[in-house]
gemmi code that builds the backbone of each chain (N, CA, C; Angstrom):
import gemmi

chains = {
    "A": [
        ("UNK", (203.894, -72.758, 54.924), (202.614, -72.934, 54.229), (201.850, -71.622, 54.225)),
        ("UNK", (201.169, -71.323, 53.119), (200.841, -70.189, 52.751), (199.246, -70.251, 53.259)),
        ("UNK", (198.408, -69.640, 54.083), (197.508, -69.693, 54.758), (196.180, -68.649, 54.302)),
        ("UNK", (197.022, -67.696, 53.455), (194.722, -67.426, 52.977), (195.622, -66.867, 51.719)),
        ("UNK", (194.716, -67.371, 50.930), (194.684, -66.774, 49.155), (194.517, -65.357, 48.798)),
        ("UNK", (195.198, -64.893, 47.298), (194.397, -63.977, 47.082), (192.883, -63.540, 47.213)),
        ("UNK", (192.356, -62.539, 47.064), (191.379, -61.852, 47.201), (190.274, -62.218, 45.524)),
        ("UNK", (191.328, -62.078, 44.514), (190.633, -62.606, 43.591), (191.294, -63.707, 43.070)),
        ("UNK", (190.423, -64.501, 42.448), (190.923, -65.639, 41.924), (190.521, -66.112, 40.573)),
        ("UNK", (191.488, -65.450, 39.455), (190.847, -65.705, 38.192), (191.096, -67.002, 37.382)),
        ("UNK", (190.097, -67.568, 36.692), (190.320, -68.888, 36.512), (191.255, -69.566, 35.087)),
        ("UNK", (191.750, -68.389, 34.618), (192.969, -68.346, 33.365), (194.351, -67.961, 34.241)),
        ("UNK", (194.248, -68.104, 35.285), (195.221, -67.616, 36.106), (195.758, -68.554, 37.328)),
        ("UNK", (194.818, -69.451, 37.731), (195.134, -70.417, 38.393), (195.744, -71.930, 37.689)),
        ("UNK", (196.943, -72.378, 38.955), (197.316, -73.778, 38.620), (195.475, -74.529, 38.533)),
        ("UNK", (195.568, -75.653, 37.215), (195.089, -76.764, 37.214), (196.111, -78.207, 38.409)),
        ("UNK", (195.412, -78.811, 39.239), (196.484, -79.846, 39.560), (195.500, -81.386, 39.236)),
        ("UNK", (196.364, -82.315, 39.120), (195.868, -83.556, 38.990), (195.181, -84.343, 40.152)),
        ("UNK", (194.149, -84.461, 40.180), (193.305, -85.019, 40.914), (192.828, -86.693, 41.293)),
        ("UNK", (193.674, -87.308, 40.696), (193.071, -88.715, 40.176), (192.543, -88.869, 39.228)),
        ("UNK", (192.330, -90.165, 38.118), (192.159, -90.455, 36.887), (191.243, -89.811, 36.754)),
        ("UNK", (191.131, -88.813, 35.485), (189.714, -88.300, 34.828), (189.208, -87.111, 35.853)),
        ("UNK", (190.380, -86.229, 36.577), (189.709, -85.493, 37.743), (190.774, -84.518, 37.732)),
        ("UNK", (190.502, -83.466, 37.819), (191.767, -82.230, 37.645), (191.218, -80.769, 38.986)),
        ("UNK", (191.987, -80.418, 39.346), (191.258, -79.470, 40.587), (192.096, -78.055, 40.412)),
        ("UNK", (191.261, -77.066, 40.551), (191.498, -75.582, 40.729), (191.621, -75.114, 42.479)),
        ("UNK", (192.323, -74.705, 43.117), (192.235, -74.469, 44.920), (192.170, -72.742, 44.702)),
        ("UNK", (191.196, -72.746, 45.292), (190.604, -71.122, 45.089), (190.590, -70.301, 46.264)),
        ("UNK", (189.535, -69.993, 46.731), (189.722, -68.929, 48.113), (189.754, -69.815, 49.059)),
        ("UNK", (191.129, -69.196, 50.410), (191.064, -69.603, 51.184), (191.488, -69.285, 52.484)),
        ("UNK", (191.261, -69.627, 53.835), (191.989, -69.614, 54.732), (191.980, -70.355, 55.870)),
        ("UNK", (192.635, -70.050, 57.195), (192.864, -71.491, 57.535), (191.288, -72.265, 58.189)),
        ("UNK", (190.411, -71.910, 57.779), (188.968, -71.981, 58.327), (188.112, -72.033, 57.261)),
        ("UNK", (188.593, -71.900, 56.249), (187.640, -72.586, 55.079), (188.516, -72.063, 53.640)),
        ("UNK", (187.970, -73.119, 52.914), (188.629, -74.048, 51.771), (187.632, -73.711, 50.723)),
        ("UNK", (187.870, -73.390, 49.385), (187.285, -74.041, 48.414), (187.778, -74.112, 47.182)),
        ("UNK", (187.565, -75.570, 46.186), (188.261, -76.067, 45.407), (186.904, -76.622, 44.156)),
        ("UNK", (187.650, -76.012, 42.931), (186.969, -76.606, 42.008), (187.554, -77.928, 41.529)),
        ("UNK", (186.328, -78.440, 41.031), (187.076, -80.358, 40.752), (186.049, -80.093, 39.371)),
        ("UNK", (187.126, -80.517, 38.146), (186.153, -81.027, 36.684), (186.362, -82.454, 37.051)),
        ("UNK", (185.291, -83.255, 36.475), (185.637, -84.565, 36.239), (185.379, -84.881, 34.624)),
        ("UNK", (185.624, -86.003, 34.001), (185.357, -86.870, 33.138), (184.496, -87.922, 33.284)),
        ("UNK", (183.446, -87.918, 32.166), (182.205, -89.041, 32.576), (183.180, -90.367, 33.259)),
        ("UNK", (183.010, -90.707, 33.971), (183.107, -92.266, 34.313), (184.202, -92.277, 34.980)),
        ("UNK", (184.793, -90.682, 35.803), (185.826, -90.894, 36.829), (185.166, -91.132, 38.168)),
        ("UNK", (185.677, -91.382, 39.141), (185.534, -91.832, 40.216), (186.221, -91.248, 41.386)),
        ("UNK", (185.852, -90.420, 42.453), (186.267, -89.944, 43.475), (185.495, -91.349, 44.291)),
        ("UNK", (187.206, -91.778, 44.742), (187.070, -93.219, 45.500), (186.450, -92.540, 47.068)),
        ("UNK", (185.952, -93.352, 47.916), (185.264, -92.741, 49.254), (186.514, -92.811, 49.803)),
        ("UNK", (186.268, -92.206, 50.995), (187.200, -91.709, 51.870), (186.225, -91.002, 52.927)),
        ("UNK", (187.323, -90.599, 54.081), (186.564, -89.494, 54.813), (187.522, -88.467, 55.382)),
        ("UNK", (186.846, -87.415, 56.130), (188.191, -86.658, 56.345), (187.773, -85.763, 57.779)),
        ("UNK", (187.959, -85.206, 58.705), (187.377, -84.405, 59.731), (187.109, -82.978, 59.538)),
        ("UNK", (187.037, -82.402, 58.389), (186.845, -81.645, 57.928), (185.082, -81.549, 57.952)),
        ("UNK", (184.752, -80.587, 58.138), (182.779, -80.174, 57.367), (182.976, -79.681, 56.016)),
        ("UNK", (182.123, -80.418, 54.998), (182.350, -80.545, 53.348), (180.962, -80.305, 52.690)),
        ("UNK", (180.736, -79.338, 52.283), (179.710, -78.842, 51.325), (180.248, -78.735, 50.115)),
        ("UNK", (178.873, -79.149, 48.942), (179.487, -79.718, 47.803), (178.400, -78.903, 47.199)),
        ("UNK", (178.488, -78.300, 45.808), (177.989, -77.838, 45.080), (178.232, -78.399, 43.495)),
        ("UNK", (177.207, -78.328, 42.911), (177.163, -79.204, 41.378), (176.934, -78.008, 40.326)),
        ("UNK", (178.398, -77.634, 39.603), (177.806, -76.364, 38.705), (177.419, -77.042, 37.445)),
        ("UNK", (178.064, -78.256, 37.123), (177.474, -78.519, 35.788), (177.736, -80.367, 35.996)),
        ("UNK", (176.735, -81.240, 34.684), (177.427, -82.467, 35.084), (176.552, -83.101, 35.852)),
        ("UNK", (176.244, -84.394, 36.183), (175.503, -85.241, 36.855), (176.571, -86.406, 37.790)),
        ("UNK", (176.234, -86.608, 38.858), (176.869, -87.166, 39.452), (175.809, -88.091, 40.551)),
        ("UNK", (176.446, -89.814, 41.148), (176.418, -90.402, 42.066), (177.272, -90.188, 43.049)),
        ("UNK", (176.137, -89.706, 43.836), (177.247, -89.668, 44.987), (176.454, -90.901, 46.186)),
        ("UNK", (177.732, -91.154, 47.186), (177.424, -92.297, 48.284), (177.958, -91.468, 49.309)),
        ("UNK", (176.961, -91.202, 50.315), (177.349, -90.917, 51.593), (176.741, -91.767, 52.669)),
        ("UNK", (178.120, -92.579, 53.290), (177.492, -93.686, 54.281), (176.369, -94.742, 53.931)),
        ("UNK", (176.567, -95.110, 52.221), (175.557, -95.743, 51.947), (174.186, -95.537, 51.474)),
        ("UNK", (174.501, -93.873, 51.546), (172.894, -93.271, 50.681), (173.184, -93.005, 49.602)),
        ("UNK", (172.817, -93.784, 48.568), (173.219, -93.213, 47.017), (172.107, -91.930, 46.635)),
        ("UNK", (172.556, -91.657, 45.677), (171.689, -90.154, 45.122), (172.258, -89.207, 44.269)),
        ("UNK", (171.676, -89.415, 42.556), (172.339, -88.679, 41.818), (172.124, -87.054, 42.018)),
        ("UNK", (172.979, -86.095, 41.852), (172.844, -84.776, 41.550), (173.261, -84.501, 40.522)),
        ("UNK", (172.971, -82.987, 39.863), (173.014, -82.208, 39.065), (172.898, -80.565, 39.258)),
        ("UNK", (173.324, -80.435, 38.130), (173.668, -78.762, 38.242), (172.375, -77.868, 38.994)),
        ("UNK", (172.814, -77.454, 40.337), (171.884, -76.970, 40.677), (171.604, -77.461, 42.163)),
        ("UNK", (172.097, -78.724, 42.186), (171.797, -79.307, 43.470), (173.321, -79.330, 44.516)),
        ("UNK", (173.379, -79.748, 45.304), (174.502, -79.878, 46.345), (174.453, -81.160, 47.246)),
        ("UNK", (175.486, -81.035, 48.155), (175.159, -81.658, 49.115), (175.974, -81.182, 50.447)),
        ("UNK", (175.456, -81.750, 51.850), (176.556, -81.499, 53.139), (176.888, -82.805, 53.649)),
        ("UNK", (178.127, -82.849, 53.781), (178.808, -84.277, 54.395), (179.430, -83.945, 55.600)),
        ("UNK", (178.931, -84.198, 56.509), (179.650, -83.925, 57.609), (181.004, -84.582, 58.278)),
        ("UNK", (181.672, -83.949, 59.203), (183.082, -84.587, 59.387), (182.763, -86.077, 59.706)),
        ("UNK", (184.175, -87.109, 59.422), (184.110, -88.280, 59.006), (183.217, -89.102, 58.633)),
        ("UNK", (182.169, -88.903, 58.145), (181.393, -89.392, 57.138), (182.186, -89.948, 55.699)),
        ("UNK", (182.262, -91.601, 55.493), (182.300, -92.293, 54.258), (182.086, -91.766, 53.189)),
        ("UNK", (182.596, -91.089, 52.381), (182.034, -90.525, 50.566), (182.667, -90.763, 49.479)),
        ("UNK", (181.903, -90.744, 48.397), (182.538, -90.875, 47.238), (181.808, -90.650, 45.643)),
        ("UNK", (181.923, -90.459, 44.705), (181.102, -90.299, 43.898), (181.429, -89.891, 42.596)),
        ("UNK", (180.650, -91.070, 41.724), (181.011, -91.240, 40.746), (180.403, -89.928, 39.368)),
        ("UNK", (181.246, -89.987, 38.513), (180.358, -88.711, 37.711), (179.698, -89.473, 36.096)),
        ("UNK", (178.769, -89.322, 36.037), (177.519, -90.173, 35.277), (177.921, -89.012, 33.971)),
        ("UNK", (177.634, -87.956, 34.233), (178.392, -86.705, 32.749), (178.974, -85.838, 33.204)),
        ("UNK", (179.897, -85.482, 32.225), (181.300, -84.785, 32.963), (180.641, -83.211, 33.134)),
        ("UNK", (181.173, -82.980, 34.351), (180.851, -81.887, 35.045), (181.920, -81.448, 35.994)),
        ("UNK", (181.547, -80.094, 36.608), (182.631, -79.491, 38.006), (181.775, -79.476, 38.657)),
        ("UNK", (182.635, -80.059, 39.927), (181.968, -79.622, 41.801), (182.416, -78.315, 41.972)),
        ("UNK", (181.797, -77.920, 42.590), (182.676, -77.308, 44.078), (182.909, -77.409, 45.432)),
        ("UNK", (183.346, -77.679, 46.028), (183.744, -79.023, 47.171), (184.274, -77.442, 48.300)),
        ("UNK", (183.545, -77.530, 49.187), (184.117, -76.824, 50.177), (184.107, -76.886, 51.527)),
        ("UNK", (185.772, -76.693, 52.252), (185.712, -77.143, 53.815), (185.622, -76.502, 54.814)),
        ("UNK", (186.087, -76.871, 55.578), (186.145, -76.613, 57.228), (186.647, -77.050, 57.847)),
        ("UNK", (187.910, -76.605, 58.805), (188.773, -75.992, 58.368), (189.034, -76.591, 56.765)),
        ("UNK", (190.215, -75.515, 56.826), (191.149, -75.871, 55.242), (191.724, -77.115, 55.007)),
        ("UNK", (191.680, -77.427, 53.926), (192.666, -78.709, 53.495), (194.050, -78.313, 53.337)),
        ("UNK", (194.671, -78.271, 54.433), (195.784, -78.516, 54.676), (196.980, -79.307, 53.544)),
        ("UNK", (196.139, -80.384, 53.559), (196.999, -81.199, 52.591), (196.798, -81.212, 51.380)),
        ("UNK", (196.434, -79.939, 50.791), (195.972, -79.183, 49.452), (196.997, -78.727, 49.062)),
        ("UNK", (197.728, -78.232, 50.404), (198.648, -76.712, 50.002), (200.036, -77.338, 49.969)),
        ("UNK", (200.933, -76.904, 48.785), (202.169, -77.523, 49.200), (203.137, -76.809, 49.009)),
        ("UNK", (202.925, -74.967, 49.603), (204.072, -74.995, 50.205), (203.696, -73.159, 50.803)),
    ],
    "B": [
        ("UNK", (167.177, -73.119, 66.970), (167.776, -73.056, 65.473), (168.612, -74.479, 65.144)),
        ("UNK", (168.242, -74.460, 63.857), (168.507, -76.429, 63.800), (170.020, -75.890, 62.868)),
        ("UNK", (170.926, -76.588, 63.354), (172.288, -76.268, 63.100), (173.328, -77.074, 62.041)),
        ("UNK", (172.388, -77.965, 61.456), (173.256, -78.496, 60.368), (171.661, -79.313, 59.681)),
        ("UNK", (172.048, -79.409, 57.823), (171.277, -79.506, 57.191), (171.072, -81.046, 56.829)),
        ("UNK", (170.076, -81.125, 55.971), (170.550, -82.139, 55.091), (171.205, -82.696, 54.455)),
        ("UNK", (171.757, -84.121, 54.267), (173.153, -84.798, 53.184), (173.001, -84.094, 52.107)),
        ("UNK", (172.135, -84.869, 51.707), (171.213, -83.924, 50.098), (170.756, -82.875, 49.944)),
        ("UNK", (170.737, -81.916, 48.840), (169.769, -80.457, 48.659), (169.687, -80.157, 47.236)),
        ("UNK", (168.612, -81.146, 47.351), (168.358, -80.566, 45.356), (167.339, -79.401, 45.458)),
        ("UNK", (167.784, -78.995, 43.915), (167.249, -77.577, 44.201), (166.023, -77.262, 43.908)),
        ("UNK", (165.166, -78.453, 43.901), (163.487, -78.648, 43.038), (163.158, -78.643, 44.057)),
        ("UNK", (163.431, -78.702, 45.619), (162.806, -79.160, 46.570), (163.423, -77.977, 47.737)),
        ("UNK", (164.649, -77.235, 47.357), (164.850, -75.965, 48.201), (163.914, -74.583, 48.544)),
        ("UNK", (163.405, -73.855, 49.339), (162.630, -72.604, 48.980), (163.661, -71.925, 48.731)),
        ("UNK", (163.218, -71.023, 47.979), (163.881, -69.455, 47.352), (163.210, -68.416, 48.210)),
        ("UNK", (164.549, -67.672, 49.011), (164.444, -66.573, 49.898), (164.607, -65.061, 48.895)),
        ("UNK", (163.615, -64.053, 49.636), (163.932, -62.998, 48.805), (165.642, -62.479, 49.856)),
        ("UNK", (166.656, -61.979, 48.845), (167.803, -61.328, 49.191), (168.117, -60.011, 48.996)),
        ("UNK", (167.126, -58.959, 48.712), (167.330, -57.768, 47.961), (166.844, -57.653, 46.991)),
        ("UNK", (166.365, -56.261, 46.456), (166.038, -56.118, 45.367), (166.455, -56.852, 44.349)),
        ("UNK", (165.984, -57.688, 43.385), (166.599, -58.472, 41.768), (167.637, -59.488, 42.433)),
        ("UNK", (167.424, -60.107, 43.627), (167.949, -61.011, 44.015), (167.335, -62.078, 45.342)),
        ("UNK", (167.804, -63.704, 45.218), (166.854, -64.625, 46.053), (168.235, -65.606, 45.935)),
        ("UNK", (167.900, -66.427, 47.161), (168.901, -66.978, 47.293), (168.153, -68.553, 47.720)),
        ("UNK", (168.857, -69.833, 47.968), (168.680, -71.010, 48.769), (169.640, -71.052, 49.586)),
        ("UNK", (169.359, -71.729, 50.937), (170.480, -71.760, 51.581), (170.418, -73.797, 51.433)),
        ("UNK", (171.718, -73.906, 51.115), (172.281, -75.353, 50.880), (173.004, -75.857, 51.966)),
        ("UNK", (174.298, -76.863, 51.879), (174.636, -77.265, 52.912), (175.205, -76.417, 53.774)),
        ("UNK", (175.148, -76.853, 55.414), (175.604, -76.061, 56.132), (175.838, -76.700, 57.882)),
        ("UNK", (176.582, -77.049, 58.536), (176.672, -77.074, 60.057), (177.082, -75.775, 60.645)),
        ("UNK", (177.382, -75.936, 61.862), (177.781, -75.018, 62.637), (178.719, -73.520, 62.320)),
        ("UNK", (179.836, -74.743, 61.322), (181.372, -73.821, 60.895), (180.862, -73.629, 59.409)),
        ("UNK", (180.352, -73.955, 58.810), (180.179, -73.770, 56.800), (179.454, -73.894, 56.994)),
        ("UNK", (178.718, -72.968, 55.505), (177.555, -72.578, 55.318), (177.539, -71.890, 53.798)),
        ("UNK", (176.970, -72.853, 53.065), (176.808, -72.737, 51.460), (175.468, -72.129, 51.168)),
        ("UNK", (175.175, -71.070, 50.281), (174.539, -70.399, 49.848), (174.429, -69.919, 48.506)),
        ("UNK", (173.484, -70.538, 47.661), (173.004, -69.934, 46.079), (172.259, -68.641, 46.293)),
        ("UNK", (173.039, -67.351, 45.321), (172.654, -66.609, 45.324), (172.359, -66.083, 43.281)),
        ("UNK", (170.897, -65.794, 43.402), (170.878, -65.287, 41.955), (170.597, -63.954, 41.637)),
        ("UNK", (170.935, -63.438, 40.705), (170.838, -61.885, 40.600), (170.453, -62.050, 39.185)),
        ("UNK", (169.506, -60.698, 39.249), (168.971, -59.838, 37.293), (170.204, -59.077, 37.860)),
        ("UNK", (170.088, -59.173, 36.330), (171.316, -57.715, 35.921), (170.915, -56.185, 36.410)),
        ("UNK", (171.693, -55.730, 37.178), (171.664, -54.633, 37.473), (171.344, -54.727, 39.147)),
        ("UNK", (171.047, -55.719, 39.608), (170.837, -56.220, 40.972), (172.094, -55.715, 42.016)),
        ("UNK", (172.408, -55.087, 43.257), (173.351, -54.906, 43.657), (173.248, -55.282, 45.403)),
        ("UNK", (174.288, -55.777, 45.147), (174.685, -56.516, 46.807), (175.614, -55.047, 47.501)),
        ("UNK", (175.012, -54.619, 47.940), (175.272, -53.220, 48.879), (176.355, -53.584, 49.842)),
        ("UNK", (177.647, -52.959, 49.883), (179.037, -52.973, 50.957), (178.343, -53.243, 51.975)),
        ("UNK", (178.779, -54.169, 52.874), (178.287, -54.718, 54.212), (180.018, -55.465, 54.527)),
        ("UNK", (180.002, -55.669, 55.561), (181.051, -56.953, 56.428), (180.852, -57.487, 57.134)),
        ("UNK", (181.509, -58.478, 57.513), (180.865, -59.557, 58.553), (182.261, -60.645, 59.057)),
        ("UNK", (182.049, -60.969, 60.040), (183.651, -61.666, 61.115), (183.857, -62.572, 60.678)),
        ("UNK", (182.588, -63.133, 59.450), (182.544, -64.858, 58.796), (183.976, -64.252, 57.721)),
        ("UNK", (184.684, -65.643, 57.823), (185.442, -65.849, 56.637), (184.792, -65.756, 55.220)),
        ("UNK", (184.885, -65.760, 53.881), (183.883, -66.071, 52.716), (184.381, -66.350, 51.312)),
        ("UNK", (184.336, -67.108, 50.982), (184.643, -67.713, 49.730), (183.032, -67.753, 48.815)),
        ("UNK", (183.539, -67.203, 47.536), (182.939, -66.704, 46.635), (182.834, -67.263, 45.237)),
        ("UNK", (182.142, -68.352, 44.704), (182.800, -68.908, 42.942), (181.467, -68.666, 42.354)),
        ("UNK", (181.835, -67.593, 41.333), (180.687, -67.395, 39.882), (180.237, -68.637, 39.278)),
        ("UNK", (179.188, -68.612, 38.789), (178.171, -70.064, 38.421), (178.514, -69.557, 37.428)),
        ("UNK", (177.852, -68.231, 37.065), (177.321, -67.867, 36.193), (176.883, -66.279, 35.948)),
        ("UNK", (176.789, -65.657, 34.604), (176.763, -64.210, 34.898), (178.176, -63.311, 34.768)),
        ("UNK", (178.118, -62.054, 35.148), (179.399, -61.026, 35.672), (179.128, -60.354, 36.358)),
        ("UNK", (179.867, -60.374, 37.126), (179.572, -58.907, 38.339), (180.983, -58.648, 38.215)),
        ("UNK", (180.502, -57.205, 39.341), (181.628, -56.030, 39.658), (181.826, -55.935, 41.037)),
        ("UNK", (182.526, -56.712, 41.264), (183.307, -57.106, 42.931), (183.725, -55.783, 43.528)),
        ("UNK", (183.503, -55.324, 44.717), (184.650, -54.263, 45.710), (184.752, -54.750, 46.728)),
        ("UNK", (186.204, -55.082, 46.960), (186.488, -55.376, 47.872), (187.361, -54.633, 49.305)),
        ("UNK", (187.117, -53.902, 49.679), (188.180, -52.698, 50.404), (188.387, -51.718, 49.135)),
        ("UNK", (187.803, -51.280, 48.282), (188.118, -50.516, 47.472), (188.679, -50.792, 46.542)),
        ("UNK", (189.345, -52.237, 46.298), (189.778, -53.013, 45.248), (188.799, -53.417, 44.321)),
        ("UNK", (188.423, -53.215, 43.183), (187.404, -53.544, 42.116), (187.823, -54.417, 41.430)),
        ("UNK", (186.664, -55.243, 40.649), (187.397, -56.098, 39.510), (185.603, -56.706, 39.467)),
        ("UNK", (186.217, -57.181, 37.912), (185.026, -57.843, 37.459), (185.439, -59.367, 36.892)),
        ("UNK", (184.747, -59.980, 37.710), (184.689, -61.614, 37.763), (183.453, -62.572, 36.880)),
        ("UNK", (183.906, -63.592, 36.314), (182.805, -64.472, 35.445), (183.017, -65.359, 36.061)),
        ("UNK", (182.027, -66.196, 35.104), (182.014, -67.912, 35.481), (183.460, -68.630, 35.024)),
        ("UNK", (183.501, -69.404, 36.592), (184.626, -69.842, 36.465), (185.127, -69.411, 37.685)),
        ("UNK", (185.610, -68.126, 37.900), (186.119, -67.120, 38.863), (186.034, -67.308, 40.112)),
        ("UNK", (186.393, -66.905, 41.514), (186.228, -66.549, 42.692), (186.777, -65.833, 43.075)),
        ("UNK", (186.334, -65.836, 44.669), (186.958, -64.500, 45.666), (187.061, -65.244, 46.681)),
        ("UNK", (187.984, -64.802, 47.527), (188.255, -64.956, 48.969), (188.100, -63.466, 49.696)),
        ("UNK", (187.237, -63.777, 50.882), (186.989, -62.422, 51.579), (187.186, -62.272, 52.968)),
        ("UNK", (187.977, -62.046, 53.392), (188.648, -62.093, 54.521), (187.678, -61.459, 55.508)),
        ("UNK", (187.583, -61.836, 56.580), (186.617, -61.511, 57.997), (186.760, -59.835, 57.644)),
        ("UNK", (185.103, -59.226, 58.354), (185.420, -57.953, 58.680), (185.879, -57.137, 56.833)),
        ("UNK", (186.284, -57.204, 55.901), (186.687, -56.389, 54.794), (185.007, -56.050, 54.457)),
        ("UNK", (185.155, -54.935, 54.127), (184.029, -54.388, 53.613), (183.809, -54.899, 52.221)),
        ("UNK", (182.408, -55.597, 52.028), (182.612, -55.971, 50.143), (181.410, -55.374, 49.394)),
        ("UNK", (181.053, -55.745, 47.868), (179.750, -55.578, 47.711), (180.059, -56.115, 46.286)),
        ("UNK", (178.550, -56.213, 45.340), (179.113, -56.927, 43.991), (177.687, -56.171, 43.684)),
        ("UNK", (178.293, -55.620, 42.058), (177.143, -55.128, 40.873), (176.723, -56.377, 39.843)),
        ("UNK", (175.712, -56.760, 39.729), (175.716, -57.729, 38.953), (175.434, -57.089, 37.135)),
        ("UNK", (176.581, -57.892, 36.626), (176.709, -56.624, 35.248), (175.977, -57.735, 34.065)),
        ("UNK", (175.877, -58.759, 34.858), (174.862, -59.973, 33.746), (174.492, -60.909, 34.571)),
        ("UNK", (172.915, -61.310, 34.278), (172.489, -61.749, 35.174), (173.226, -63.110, 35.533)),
        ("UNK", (173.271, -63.817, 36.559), (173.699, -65.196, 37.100), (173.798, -65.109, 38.374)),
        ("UNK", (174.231, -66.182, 38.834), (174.358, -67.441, 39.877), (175.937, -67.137, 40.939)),
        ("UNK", (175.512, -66.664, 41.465), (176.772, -66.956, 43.115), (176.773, -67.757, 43.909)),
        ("UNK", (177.664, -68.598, 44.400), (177.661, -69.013, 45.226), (178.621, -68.224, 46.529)),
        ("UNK", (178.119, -68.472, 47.646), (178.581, -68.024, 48.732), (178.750, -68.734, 50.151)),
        ("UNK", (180.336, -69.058, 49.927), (180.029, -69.743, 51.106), (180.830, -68.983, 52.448)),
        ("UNK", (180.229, -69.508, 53.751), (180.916, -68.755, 55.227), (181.576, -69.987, 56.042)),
        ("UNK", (182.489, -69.519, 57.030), (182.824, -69.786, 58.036), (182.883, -68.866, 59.209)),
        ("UNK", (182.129, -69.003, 60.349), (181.463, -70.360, 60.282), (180.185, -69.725, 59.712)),
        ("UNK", (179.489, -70.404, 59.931), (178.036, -70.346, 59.260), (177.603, -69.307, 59.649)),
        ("UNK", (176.187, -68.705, 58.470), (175.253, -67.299, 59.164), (174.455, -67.662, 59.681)),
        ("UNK", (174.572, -67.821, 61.088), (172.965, -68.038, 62.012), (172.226, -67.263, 61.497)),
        ("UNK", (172.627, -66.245, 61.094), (171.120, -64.753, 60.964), (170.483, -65.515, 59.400)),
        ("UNK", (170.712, -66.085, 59.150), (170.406, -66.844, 57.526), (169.116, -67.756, 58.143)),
        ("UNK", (169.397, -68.082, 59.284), (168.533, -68.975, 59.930), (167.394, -69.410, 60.540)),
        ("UNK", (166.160, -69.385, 60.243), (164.908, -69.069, 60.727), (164.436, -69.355, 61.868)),
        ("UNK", (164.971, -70.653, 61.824), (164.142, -71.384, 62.964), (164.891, -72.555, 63.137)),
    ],
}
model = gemmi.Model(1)
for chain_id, residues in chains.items():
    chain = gemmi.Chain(chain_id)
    for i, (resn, *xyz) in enumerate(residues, 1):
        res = gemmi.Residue()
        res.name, res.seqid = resn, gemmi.SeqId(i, " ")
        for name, pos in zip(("N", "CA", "C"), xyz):
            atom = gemmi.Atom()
            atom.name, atom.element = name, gemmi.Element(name[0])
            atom.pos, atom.b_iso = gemmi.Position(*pos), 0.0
            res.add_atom(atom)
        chain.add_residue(res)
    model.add_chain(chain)
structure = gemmi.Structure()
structure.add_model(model)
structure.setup_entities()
């Protein structure tokens, strides 16, 4: 497993991978101590909750979104973010299609495949 | 120093820090290990070579700048990132105005007021 990324990361140059229905992801800079990944969605996809032991800061570049953490709903938009801390419940639906940027602590491991 | 933020951080309700000349930043989510940071620049604004032991991942909102990284140059848009490995000396010219994000591992206490 390949453990820190290039230095630059151009975005006509990176794999797109499939993310779940209506959800496609870019894996950008990284190493084994932090992660970050662009996610487009499609109005009315759904990042089902889950949790993970990871620390997850989320950034909203474009796009409106519900998000649920542990039961706190709260739409964002471009401009806003959020922090989810390790195993914390999340999930969140996208109201107009937009990209996150979703970033961890450590790395997502189970991002990388190979 | 209070060591991890809020779930939420919209940005109507963040203060804007001065960061340098033609540049201000918010600091967004963040615990102990990550630590997300909006950074905006006018054109012509320059983030002066510095390094630091934090890991750093880097994705353009918005704008162009002129990345150095160890002496490696390149100019990055929206869309784009960087990965910046602990300790590498970096700096960025902003060649149109926009939006950085910046995130660390672990987090910048010195970001931290109180």
């Amino acid at each position: 497993m390949k453990t820190f990324s290039e230095t630059f990361l151009m975005e006509n140059e990176l794999a797109w991978e499939p993310a779940g229905e209506g959800m496609r992801r870019q894996i950008m800079g990284y190493d084994g101590q932090i992660m970050l990944v662009k996610v487009e969605f499609e109005e009315g996809a759904i990042g089902y909750e889950h949790s993970h032991y990871h620390s997850q800061t989320t950034y909203i570049v474009s796009g409106a979104f519900e998000f649920n953490v542990e039961g706190d709903k709260k739409v964002v938009r471009a401009g806003d973010g959020l922090y989810i801390a390790p195993n914390l419940l999340h999930g969140a639906k996208c109201i107009e299609a937009g990209v996150l940027i979703d970033v961890f602590s450590p790395m997502r491991e189970d991002f990388i495949k190979d």
